[in-house]
PDB file with SEQRES, HELIX, SHEET and CRYST1 records, atoms N, CA, C and O in Angstrom:
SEQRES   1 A   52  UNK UNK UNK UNK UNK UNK UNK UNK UNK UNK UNK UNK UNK          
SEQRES   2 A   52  UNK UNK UNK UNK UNK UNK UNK UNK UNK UNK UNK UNK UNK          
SEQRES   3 A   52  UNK UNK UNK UNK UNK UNK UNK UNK UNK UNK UNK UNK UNK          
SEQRES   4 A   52  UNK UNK UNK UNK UNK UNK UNK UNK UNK UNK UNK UNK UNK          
HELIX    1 AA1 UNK A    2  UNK A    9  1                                   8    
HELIX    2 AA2 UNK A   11  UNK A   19  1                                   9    
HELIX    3 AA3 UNK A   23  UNK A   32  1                                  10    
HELIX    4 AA4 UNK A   38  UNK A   41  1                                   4    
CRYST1    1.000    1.000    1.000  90.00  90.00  90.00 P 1           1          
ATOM      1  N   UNK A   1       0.820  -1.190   0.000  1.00  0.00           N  
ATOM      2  CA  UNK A   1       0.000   0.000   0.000  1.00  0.00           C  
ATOM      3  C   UNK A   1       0.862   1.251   0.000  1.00  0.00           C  
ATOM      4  O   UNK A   1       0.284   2.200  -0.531  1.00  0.00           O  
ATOM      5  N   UNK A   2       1.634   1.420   0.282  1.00  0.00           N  
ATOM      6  CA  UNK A   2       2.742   2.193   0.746  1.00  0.00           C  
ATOM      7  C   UNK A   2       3.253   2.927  -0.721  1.00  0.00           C  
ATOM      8  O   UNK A   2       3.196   4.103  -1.079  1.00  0.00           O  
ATOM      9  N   UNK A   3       3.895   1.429  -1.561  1.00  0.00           N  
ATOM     10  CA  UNK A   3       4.382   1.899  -2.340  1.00  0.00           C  
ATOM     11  C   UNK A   3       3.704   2.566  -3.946  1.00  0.00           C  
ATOM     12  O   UNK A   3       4.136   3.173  -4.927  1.00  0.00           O  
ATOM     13  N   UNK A   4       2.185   1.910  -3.374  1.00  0.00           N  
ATOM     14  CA  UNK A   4       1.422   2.513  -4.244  1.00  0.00           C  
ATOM     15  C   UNK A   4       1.321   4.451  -3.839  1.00  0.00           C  
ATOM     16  O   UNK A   4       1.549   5.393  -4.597  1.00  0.00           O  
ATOM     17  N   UNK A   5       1.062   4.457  -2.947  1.00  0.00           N  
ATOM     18  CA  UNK A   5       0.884   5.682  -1.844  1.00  0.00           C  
ATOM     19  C   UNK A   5       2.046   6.634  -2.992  1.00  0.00           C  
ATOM     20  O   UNK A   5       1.765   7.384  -3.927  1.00  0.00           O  
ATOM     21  N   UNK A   6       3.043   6.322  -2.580  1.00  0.00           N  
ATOM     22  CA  UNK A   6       4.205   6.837  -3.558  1.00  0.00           C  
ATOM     23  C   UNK A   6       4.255   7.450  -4.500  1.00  0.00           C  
ATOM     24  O   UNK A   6       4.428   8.648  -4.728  1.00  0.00           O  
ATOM     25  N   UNK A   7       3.968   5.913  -5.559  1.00  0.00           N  
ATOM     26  CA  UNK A   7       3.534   6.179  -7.065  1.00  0.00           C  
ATOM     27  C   UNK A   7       2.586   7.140  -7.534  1.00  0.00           C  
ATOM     28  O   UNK A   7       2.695   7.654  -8.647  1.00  0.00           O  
ATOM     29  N   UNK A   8       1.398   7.483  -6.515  1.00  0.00           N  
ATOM     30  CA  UNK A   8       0.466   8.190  -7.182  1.00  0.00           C  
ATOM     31  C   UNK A   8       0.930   9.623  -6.607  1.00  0.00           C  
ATOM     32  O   UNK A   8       0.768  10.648  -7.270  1.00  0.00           O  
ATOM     33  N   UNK A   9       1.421   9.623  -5.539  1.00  0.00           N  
ATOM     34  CA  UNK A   9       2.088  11.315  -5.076  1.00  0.00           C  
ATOM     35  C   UNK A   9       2.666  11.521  -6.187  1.00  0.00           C  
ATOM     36  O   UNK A   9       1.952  12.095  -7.010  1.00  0.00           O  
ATOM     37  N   UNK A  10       3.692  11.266  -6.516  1.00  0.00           N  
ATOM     38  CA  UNK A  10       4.737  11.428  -7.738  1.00  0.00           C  
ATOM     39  C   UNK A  10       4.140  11.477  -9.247  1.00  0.00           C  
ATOM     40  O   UNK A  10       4.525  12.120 -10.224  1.00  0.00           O  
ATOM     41  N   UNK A  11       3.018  10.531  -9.083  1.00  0.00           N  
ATOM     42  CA  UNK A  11       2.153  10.995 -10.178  1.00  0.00           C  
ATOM     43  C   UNK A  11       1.492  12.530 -10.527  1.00  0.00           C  
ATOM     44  O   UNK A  11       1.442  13.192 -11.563  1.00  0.00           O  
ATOM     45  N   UNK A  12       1.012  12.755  -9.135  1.00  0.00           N  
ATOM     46  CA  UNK A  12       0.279  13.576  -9.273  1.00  0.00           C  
ATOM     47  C   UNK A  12       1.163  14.938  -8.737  1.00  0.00           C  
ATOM     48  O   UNK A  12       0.460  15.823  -8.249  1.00  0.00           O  
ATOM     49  N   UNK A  13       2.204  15.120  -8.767  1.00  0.00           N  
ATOM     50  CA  UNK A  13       3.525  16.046  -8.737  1.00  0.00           C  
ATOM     51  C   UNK A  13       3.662  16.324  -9.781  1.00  0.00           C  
ATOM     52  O   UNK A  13       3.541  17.510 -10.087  1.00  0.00           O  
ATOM     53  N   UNK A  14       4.001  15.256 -10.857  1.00  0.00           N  
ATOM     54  CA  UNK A  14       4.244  15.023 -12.115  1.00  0.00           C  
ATOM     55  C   UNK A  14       3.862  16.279 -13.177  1.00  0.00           C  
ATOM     56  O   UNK A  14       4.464  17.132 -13.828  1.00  0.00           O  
ATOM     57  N   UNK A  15       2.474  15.843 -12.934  1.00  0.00           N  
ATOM     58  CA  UNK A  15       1.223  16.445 -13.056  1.00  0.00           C  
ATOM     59  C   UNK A  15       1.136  17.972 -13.212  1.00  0.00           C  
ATOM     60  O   UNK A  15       1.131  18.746 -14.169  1.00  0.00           O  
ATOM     61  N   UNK A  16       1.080  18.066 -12.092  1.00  0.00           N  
ATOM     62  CA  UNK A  16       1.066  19.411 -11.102  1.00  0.00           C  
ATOM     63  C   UNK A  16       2.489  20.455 -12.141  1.00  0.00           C  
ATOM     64  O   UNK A  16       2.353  21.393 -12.927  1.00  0.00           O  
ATOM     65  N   UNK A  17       3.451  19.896 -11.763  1.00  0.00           N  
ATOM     66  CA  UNK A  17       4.508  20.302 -12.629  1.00  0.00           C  
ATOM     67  C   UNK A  17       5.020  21.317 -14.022  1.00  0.00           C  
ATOM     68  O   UNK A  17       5.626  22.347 -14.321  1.00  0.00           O  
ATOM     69  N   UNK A  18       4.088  19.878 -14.704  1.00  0.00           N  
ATOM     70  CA  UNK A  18       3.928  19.945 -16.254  1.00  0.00           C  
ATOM     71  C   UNK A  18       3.010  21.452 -16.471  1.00  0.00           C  
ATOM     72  O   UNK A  18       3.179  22.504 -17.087  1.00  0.00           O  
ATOM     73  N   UNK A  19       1.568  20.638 -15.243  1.00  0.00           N  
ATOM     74  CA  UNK A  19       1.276  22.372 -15.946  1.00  0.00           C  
ATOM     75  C   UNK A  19       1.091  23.474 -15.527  1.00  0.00           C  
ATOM     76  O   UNK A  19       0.180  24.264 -15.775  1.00  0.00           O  
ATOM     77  N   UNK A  20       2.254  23.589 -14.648  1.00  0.00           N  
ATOM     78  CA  UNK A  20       2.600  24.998 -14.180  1.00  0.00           C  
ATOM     79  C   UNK A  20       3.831  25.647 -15.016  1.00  0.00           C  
ATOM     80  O   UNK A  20       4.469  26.648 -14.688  1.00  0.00           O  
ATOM     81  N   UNK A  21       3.973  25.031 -15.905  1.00  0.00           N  
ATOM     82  CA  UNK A  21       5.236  25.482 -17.026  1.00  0.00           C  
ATOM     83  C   UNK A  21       4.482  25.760 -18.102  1.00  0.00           C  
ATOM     84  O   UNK A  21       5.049  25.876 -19.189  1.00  0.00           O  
ATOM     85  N   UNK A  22       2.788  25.953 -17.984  1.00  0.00           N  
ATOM     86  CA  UNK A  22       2.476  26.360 -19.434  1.00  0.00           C  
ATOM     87  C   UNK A  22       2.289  27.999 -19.295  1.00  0.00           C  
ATOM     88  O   UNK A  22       2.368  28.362 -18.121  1.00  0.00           O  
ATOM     89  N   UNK A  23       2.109  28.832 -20.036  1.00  0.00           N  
ATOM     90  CA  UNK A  23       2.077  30.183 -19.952  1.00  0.00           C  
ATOM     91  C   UNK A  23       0.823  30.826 -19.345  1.00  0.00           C  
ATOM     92  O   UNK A  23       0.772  31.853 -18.669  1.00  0.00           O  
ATOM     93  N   UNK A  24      -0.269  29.944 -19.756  1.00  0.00           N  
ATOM     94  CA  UNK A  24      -1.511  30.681 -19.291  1.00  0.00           C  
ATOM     95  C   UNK A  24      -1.697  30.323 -17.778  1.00  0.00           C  
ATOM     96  O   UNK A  24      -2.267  31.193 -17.120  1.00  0.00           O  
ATOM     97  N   UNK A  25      -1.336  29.254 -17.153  1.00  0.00           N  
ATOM     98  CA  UNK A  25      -1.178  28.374 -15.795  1.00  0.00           C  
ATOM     99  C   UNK A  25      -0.205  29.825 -15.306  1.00  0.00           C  
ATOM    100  O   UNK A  25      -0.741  30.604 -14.518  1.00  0.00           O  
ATOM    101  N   UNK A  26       1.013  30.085 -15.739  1.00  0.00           N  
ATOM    102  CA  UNK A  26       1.861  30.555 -15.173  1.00  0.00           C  
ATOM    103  C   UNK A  26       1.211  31.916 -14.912  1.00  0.00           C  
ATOM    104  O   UNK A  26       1.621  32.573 -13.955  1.00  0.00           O  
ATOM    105  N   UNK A  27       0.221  32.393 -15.695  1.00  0.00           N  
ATOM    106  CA  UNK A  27      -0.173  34.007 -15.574  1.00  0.00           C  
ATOM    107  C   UNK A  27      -1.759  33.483 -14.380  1.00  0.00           C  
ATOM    108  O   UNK A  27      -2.504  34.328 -13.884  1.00  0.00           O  
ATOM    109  N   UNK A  28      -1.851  32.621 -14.262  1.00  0.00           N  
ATOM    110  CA  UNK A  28      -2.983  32.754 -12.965  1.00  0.00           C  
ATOM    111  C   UNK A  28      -1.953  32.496 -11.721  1.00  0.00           C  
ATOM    112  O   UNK A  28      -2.252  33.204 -10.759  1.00  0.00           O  
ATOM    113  N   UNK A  29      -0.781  31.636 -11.492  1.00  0.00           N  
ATOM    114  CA  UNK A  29      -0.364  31.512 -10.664  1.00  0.00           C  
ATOM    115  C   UNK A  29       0.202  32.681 -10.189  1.00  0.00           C  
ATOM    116  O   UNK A  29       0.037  33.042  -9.024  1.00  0.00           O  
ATOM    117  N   UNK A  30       0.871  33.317 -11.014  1.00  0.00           N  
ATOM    118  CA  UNK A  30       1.164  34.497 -10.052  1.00  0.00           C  
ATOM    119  C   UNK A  30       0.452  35.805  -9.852  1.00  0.00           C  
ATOM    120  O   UNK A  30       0.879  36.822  -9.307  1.00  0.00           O  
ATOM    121  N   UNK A  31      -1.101  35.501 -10.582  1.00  0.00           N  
ATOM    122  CA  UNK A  31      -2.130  36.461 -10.114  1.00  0.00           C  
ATOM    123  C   UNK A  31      -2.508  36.161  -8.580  1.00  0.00           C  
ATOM    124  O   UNK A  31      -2.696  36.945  -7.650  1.00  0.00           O  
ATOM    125  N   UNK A  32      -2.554  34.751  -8.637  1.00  0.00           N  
ATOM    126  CA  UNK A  32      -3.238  34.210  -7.118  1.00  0.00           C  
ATOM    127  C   UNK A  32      -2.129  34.700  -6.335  1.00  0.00           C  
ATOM    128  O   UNK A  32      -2.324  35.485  -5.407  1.00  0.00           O  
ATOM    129  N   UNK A  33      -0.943  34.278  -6.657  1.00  0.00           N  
ATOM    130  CA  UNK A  33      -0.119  34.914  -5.319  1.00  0.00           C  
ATOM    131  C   UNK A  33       0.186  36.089  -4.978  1.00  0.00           C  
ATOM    132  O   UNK A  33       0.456  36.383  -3.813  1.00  0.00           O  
ATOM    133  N   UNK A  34       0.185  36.831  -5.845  1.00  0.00           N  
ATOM    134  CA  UNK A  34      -0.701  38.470  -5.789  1.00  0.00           C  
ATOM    135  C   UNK A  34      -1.585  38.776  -4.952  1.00  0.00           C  
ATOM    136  O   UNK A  34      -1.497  39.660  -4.101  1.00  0.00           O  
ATOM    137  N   UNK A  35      -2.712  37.881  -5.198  1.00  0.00           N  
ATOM    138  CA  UNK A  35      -3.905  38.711  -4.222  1.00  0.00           C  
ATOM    139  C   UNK A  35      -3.389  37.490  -3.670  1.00  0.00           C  
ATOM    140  O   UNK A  35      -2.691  37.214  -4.645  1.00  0.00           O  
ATOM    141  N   UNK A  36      -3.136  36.331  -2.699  1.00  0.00           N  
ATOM    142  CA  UNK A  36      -3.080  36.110  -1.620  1.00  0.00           C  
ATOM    143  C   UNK A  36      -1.717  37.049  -1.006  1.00  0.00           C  
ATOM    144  O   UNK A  36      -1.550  36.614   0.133  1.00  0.00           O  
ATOM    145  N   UNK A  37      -0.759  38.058  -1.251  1.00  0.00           N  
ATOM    146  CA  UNK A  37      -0.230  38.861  -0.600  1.00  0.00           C  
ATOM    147  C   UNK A  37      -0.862  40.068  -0.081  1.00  0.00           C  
ATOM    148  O   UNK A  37      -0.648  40.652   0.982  1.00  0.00           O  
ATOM    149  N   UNK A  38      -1.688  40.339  -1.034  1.00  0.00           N  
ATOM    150  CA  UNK A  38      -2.886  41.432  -0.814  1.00  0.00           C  
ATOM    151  C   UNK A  38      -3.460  41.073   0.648  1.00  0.00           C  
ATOM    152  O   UNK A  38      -3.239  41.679   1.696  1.00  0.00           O  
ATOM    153  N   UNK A  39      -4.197  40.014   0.458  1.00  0.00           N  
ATOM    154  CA  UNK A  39      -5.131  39.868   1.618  1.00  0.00           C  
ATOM    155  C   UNK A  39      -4.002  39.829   3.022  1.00  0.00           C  
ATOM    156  O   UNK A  39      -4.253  40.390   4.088  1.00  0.00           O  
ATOM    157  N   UNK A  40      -2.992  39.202   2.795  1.00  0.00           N  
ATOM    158  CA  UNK A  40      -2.192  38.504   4.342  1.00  0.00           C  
ATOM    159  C   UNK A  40      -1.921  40.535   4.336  1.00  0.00           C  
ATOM    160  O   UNK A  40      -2.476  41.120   5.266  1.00  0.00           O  
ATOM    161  N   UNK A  41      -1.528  40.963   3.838  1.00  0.00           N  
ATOM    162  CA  UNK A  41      -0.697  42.457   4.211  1.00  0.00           C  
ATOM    163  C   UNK A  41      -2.289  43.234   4.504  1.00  0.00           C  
ATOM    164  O   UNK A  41      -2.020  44.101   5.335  1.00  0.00           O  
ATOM    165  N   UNK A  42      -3.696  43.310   4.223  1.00  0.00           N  
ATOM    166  CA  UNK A  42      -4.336  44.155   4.179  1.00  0.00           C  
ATOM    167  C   UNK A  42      -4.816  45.021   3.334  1.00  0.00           C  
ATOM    168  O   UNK A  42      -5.890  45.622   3.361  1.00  0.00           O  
ATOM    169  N   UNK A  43      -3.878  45.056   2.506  1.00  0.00           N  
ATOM    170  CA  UNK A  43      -4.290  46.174   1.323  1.00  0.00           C  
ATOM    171  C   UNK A  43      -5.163  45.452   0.416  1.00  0.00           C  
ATOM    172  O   UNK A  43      -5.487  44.284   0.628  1.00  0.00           O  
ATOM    173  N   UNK A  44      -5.601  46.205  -0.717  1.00  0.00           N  
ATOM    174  CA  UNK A  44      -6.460  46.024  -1.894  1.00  0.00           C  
ATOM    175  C   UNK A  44      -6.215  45.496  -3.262  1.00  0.00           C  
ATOM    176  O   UNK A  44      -7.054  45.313  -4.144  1.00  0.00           O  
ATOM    177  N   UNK A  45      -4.301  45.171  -3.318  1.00  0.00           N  
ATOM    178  CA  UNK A  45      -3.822  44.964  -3.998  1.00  0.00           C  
ATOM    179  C   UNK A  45      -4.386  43.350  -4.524  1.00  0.00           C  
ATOM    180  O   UNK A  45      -4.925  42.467  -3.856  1.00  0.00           O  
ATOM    181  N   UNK A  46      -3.988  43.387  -6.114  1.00  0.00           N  
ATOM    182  CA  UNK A  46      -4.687  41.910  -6.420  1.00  0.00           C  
ATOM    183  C   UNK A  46      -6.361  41.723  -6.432  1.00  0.00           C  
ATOM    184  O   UNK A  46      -6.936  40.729  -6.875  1.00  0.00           O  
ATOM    185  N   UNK A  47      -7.003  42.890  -5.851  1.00  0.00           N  
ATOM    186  CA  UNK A  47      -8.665  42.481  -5.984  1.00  0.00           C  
ATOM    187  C   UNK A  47      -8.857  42.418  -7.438  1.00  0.00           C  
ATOM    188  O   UNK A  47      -8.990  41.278  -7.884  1.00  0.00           O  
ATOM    189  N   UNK A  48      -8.910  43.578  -8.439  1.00  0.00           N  
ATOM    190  CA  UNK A  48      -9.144  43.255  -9.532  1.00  0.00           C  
ATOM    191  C   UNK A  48      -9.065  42.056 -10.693  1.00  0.00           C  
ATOM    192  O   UNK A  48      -7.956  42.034 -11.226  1.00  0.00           O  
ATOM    193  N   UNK A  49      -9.587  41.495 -10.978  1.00  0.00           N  
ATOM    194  CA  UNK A  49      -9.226  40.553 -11.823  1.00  0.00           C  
ATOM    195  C   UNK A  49      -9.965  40.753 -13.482  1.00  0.00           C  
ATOM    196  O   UNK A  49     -11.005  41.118 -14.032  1.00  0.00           O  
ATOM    197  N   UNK A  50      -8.485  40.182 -13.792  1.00  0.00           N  
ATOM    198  CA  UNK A  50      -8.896  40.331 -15.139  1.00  0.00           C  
ATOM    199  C   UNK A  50      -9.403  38.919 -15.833  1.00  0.00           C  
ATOM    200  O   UNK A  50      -9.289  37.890 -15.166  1.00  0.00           O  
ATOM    201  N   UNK A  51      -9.861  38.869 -16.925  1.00  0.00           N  
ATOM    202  CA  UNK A  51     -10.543  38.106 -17.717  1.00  0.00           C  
ATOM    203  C   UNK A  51     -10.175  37.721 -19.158  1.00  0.00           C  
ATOM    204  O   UNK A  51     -10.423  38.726 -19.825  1.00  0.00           O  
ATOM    205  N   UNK A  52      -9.660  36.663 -20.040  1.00  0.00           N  
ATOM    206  CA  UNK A  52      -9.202  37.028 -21.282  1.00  0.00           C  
ATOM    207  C   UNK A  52      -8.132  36.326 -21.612  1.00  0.00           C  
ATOM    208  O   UNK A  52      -7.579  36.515 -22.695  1.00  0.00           O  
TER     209      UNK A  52                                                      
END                                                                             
């Protein structure tokens, strides 16, 4: 069980990985971490979102 446990983490890393190296993935990821800096600091920064 274990080593299945493994296989599918690593699978799903794999995964995860691949498509955070695509361009449009890459332009939400660092919108989200935008506004999650917004919110932890207080300010307003990051509310807007764009669409497109």
């Amino acid at each position: 069980m274990g080593m299945f446990s493994k296989l599918a983490k690593g699978a799903a890393a794999k995964k995860a990985i691949s498509a955070a190296q695509k361009p449009e993935n890459q332009r939400k990821i660092k919108s989200a971490i935008s506004s999650m800096r917004g919110k932890k600091s207080g300010g307003t920064a990051g509310t807007t979102r764009r669409r497109g």
